[in-house]
N, C-alpha and C positions, 0 to 999 in steps of 0.2 A: 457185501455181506461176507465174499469168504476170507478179505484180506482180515478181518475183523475176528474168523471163527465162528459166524452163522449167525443169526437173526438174533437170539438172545445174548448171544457176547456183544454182537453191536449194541444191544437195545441198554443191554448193561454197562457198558463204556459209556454211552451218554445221557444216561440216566431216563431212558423212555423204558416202556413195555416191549414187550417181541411182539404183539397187536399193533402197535405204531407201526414199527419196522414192517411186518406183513401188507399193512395197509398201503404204504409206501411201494412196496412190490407192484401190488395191483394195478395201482394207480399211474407205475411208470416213472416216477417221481416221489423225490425228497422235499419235504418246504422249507423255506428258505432258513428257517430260525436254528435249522439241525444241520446244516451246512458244515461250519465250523467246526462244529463239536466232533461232525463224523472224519473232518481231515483232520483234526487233532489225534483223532481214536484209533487209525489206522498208518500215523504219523505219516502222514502227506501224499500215501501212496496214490490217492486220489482226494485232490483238488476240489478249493468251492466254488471255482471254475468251470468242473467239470459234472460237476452235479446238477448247477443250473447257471449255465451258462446267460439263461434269459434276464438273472435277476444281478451276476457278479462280470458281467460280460466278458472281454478277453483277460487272459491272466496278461498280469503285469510282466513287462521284460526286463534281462535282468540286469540292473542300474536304475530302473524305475521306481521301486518299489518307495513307496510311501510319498508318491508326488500326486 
């Protein structure tokens, strides 16, 4: 949230509500579909890797990328 500038900057970068984003807080978790959008939004400062590692497993190493 803070690389972003708070819950409604993030919610506004990727086109959700600051309700999403709040809910998201709660919850301990991002789902998977907002992923992208939020490491595009804070350009990569954090990874879709890192958000849910359960669902994009380990990040890719680097020469790997797109295998």
């Amino acid at each position: 949230m803070k690389l972003a500038g708070g819950q409604t900057a993030l919610a506004r970068r990727i086109g959700k509500t600051q309700s999403h984003v709040a809910q998201w807080l709660r919850r301990g978790q991002v789902g998977p579909t907002v992923c992208i959008p939020i490491e595009f939004a804070v350009g990569g400062q954090v990874t879709r890797y890192e958000l849910r590692p359960d669902v994009f497993g380990e990040p890719p190493r680097p020469g790997e990328a797109g295998r």
